[in-house]
N, CA, C and O atoms as a GROMACS GRO file, in nm:
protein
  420
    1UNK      N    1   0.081  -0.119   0.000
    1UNK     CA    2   0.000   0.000   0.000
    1UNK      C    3   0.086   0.126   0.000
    1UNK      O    4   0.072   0.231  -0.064
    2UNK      N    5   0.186   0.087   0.095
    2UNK     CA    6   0.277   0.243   0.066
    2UNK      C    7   0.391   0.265  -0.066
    2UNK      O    8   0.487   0.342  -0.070
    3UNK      N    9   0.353   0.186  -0.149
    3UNK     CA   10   0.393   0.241  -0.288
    3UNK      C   11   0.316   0.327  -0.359
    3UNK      O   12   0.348   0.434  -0.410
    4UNK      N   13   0.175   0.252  -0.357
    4UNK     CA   14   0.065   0.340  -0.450
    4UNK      C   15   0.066   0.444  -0.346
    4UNK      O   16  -0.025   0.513  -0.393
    5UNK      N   17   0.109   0.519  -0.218
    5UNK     CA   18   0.047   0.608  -0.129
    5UNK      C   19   0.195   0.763  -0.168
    5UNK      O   20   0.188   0.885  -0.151
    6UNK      N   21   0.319   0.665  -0.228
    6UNK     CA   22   0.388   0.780  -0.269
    6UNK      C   23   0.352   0.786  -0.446
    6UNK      O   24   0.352   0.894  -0.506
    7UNK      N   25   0.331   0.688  -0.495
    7UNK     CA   26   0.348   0.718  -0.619
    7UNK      C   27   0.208   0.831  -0.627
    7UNK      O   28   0.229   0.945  -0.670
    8UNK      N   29   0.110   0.803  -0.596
    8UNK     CA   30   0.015   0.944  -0.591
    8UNK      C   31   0.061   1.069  -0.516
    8UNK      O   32  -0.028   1.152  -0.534
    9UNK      N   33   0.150   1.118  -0.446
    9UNK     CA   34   0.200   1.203  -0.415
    9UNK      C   35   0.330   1.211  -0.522
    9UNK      O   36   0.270   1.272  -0.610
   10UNK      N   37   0.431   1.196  -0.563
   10UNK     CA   38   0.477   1.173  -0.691
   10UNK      C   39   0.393   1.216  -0.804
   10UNK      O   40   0.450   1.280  -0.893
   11UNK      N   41   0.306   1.200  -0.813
   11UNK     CA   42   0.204   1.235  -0.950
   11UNK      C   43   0.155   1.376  -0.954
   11UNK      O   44   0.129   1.455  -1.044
   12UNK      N   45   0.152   1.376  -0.811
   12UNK     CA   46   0.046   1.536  -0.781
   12UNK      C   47   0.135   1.624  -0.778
   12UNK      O   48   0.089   1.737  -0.791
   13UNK      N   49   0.313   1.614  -0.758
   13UNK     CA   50   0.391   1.662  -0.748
   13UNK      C   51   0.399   1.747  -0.897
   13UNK      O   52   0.385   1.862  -0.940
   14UNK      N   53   0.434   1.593  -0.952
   14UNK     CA   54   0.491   1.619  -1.116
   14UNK      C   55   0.372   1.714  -1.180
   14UNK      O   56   0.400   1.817  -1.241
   15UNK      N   57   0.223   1.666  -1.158
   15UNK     CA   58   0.137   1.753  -1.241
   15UNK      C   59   0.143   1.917  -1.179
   15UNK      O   60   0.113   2.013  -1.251
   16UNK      N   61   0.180   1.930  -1.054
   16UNK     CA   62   0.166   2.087  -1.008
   16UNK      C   63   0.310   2.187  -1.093
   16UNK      O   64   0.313   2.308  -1.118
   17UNK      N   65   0.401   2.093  -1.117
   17UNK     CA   66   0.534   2.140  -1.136
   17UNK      C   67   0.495   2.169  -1.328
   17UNK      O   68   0.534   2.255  -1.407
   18UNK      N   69   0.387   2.032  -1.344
   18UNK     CA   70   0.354   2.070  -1.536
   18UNK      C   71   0.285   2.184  -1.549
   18UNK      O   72   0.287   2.247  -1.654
   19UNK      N   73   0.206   2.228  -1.427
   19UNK     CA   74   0.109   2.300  -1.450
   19UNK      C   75   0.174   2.438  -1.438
   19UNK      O   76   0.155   2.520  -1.528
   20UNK      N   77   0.256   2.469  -1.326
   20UNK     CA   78   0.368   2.610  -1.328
   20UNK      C   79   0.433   2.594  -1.434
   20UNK      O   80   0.431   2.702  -1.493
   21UNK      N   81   0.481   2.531  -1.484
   21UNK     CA   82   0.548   2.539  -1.640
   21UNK      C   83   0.531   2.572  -1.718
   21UNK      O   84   0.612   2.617  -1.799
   22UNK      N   85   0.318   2.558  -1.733
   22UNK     CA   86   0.263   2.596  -1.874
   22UNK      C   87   0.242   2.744  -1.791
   22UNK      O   88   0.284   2.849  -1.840
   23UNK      N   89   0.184   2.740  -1.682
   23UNK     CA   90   0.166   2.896  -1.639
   23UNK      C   91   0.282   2.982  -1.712
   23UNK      O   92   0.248   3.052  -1.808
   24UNK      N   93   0.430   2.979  -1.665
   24UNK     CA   94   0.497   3.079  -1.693
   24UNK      C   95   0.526   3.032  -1.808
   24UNK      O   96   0.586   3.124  -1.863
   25UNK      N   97   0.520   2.931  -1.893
   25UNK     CA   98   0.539   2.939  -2.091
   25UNK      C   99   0.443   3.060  -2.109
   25UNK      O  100   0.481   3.173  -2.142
   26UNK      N  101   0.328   3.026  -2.087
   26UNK     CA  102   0.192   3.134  -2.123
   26UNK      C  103   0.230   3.271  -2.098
   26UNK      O  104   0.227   3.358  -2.185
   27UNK      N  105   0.270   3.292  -1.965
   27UNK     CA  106   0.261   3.432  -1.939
   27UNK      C  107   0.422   3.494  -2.036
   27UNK      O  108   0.425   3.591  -2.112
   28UNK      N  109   0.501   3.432  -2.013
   28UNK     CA  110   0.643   3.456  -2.111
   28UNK      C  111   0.582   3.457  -2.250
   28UNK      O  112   0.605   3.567  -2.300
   29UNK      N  113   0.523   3.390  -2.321
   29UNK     CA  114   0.463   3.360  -2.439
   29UNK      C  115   0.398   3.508  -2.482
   29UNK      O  116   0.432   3.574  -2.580
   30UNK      N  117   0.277   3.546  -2.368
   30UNK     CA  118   0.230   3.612  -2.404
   30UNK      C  119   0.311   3.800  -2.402
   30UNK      O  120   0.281   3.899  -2.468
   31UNK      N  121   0.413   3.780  -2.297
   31UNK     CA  122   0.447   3.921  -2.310
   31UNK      C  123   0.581   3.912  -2.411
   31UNK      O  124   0.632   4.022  -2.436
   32UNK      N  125   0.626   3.824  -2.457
   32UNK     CA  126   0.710   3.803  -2.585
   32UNK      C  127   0.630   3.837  -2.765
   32UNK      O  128   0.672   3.883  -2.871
   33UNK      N  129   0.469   3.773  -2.703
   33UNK     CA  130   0.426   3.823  -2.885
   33UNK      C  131   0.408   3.940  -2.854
   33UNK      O  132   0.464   4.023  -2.924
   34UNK      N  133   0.325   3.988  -2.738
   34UNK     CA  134   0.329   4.120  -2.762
   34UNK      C  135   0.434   4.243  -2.809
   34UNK      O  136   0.400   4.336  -2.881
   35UNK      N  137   0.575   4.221  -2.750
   35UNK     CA  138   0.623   4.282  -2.802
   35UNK      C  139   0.670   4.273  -2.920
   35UNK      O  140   0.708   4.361  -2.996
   36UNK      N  141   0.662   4.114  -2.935
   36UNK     CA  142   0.725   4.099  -3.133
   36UNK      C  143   0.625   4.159  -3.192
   36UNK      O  144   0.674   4.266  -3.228
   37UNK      N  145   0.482   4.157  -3.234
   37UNK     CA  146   0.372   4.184  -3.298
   37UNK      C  147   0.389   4.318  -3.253
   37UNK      O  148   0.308   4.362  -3.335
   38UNK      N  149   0.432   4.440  -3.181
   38UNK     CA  150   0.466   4.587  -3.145
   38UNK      C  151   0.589   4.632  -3.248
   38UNK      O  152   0.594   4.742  -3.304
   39UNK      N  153   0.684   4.530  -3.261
   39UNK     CA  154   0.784   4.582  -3.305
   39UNK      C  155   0.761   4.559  -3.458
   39UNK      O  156   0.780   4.641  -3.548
   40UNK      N  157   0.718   4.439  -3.470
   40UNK     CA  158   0.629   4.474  -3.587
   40UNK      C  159   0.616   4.575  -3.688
   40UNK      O  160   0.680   4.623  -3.782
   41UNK      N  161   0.480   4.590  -3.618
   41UNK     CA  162   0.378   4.700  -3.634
   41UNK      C  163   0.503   4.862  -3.642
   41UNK      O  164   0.529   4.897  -3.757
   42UNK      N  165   0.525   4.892  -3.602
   42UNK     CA  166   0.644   4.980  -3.511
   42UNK      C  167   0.727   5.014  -3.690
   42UNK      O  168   0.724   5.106  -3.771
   43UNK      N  169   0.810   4.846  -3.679
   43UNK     CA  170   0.908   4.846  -3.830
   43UNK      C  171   0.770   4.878  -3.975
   43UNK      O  172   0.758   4.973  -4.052
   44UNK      N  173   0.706   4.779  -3.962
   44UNK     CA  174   0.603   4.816  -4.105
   44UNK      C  175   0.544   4.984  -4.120
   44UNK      O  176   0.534   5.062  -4.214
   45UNK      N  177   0.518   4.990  -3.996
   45UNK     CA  178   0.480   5.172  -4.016
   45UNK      C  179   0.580   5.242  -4.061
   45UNK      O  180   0.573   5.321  -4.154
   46UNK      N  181   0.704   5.209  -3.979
   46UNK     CA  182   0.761   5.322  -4.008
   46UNK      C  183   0.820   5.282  -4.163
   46UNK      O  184   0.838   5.369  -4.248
   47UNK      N  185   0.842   5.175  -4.183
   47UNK     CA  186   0.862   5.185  -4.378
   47UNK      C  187   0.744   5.228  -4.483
   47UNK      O  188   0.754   5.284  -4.592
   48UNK      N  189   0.607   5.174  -4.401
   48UNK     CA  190   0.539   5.220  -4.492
   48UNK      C  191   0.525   5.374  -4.525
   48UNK      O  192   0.498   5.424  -4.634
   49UNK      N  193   0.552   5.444  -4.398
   49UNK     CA  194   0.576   5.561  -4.418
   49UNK      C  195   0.652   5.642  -4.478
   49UNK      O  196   0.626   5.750  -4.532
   50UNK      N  197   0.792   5.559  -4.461
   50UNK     CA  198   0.923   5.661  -4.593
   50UNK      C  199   0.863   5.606  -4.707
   50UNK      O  200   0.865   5.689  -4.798
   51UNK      N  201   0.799   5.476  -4.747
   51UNK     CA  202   0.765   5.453  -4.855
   51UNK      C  203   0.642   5.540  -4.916
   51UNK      O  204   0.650   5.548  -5.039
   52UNK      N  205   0.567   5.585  -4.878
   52UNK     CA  206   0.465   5.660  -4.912
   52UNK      C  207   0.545   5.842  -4.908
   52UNK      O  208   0.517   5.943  -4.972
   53UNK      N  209   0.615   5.823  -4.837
   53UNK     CA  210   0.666   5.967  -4.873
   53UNK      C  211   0.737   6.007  -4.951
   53UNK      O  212   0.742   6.122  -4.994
   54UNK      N  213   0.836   5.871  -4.994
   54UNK     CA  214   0.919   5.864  -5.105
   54UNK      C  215   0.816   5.908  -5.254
   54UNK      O  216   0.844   5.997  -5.335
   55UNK      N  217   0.711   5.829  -5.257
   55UNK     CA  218   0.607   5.836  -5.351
   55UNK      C  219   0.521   5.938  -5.421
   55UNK      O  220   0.497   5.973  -5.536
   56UNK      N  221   0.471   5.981  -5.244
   56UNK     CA  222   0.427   6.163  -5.309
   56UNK      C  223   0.541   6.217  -5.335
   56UNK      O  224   0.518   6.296  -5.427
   57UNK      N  225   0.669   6.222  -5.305
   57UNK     CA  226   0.820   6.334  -5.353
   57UNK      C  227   0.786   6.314  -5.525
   57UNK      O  228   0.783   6.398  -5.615
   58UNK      N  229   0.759   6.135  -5.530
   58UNK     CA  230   0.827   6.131  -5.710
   58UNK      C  231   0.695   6.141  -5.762
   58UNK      O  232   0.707   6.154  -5.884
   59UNK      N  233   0.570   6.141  -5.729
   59UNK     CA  234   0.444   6.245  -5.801
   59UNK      C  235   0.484   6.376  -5.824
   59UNK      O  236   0.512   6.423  -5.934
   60UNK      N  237   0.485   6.438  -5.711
   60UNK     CA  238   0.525   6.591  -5.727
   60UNK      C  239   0.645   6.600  -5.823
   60UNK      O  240   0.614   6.633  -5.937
   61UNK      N  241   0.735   6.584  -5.807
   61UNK     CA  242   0.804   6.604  -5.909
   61UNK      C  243   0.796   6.545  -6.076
   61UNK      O  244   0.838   6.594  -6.181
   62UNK      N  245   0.742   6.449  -6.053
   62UNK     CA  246   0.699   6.421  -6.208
   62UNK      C  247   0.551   6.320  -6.218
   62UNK      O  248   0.541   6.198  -6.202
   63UNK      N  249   0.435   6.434  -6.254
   63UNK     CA  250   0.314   6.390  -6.266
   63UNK      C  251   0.278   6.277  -6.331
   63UNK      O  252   0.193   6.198  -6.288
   64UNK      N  253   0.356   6.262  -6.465
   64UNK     CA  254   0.342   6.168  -6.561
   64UNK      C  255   0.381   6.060  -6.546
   64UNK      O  256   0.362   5.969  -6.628
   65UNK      N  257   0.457   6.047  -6.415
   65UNK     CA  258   0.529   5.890  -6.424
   65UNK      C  259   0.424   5.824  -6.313
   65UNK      O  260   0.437   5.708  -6.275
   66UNK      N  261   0.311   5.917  -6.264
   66UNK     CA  262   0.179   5.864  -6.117
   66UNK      C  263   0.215   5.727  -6.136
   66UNK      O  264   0.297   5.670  -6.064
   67UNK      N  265   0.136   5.656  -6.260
   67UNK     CA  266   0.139   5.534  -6.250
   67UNK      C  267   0.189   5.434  -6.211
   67UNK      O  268   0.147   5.347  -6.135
   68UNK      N  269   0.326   5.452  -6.291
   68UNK     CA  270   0.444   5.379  -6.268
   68UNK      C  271   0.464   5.354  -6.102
   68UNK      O  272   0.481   5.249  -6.042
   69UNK      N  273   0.456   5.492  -6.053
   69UNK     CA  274   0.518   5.498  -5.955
   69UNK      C  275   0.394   5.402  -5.839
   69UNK      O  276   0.438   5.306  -5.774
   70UNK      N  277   0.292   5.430  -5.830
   70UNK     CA  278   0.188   5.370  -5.745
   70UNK      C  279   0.176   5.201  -5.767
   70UNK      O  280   0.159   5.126  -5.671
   71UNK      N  281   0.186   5.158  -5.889
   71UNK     CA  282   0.242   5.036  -5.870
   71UNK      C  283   0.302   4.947  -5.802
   71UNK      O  284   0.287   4.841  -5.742
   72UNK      N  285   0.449   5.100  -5.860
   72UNK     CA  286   0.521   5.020  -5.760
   72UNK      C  287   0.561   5.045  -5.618
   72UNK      O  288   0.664   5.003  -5.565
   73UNK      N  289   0.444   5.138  -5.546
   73UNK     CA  290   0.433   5.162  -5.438
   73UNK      C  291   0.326   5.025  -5.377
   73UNK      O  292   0.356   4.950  -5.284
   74UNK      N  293   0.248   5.023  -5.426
   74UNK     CA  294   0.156   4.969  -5.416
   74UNK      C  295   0.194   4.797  -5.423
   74UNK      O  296   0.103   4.715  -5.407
   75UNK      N  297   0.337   4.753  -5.448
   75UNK     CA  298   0.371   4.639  -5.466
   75UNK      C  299   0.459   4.663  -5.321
   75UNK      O  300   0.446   4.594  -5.221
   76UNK      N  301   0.516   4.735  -5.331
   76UNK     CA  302   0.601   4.743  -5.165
   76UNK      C  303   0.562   4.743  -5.049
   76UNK      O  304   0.591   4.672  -4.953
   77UNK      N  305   0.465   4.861  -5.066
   77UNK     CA  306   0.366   4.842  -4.928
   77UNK      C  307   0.306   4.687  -4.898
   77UNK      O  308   0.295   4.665  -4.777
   78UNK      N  309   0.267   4.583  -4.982
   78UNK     CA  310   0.202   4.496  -4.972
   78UNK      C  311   0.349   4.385  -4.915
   78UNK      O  312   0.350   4.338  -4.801
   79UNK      N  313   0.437   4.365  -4.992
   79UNK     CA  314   0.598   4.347  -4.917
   79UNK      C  315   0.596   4.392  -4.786
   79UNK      O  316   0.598   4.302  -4.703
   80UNK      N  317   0.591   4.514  -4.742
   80UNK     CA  318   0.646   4.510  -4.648
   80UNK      C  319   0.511   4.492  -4.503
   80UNK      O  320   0.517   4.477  -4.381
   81UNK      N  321   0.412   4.501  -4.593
   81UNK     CA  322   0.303   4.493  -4.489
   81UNK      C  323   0.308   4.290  -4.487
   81UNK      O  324   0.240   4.234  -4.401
   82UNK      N  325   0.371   4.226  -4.561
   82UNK     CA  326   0.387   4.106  -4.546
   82UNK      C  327   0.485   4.060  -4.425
   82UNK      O  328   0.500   3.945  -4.383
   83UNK      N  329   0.534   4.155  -4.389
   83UNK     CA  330   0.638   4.086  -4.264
   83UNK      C  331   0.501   4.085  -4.126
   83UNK      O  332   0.450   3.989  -4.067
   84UNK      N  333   0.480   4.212  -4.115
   84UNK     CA  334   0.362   4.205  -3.998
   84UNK      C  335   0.275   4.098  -3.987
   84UNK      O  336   0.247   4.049  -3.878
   85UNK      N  337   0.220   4.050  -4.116
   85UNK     CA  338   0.156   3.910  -4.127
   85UNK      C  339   0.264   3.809  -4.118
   85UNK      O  340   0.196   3.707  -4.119
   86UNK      N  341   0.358   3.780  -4.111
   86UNK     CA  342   0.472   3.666  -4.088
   86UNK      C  343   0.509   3.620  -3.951
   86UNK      O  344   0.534   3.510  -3.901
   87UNK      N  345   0.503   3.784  -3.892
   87UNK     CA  346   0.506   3.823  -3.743
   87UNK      C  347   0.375   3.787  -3.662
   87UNK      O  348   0.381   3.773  -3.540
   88UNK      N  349   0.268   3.773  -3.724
   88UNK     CA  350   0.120   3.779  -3.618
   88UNK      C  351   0.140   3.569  -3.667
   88UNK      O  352   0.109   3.467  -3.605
   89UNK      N  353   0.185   3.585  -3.763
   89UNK     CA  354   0.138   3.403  -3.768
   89UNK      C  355   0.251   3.357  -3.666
   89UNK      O  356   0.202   3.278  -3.586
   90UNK      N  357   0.355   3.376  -3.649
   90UNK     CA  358   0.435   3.345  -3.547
   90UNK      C  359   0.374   3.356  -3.370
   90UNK      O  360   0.377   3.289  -3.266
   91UNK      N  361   0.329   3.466  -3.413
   91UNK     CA  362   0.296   3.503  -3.274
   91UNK      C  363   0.167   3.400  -3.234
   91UNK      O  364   0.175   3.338  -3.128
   92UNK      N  365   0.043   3.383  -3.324
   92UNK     CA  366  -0.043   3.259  -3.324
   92UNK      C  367   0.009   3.124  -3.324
   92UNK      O  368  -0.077   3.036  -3.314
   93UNK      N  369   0.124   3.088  -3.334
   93UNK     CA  370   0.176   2.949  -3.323
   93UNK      C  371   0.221   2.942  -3.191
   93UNK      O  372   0.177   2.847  -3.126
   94UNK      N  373   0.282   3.003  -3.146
   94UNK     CA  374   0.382   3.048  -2.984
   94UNK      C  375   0.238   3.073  -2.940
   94UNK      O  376   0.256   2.969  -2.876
   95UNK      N  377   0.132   3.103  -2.915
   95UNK     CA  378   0.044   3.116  -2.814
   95UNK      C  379  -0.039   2.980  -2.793
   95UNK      O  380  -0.051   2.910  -2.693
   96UNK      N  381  -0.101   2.967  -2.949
   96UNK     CA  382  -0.182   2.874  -2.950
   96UNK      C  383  -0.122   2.661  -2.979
   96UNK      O  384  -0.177   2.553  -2.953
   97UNK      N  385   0.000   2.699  -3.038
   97UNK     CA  386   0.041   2.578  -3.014
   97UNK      C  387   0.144   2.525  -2.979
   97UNK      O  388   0.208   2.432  -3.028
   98UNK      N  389   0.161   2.601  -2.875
   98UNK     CA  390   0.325   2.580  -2.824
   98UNK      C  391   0.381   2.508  -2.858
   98UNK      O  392   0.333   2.395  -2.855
   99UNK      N  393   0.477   2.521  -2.896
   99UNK     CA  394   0.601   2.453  -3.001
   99UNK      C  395   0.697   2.393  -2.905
   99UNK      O  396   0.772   2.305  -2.946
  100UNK      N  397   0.703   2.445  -2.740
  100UNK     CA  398   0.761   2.394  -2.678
  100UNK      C  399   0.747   2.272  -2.589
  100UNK      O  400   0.842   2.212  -2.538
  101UNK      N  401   0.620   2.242  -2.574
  101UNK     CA  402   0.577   2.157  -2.523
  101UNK      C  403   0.623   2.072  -2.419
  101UNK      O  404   0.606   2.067  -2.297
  102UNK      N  405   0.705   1.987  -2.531
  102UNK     CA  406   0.833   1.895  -2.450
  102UNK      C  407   0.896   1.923  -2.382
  102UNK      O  408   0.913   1.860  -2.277
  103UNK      N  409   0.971   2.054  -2.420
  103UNK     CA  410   1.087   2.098  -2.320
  103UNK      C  411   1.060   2.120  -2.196
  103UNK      O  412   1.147   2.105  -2.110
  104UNK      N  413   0.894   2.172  -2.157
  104UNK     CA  414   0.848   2.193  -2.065
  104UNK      C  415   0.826   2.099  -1.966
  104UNK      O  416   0.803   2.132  -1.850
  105UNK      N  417   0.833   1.978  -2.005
  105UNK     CA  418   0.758   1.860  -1.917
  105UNK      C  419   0.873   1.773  -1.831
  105UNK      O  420   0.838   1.680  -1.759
   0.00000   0.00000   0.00000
């Protein structure tokens, strides 16, 4: 009887120690996307912004080339607004399916 009486204390041990583990993965998890998905956001603005300013400079200075130019504004912005989406799918994998799992246990 006093095997099964530690091995259930043993068990309750190990599951309290799995359970602080996922606690602080989660809470680390969560203040890690936040700031990746910030810095993000943070880097894409601020390119989309020289990029759009770059853009109105080369309108204003030459009306006739609008087209050209919005194109290929309009192809960059979508580039660089592609990292922020690269960044939020990362950040949805690290929350929702911890990748670490194992290491934790």
């Amino acid at each position: 009887m006093a095997p099964l009486a530690f091995a259930e204390e043993g068990a309750a041990a190990a599951t309290a120690t799995k359970g602080t583990s996922n606690i602080l993965y989660y809470a680390l998890a969560a203040l890690g996307c936040g700031l990746g998905i910030g810095l993000a956001a943070l880097g894409t603005g601020i390119g989309q912004g020289i990029g759009l300013g770059g853009a109105c400079e080369g309108v204003a200075r030459n009306p006739g080339a609008s087209g050209k130019i919005t194109t290929t504004l309009i192809i960059g912005l979508a580039m660089i607004e592609s990292l922020a989406i690269y960044a939020l799918v990362v950040v949805l994998i690290l929350i929702f399916v911890n990748p670490f799992g194992k290491l934790l246990q």
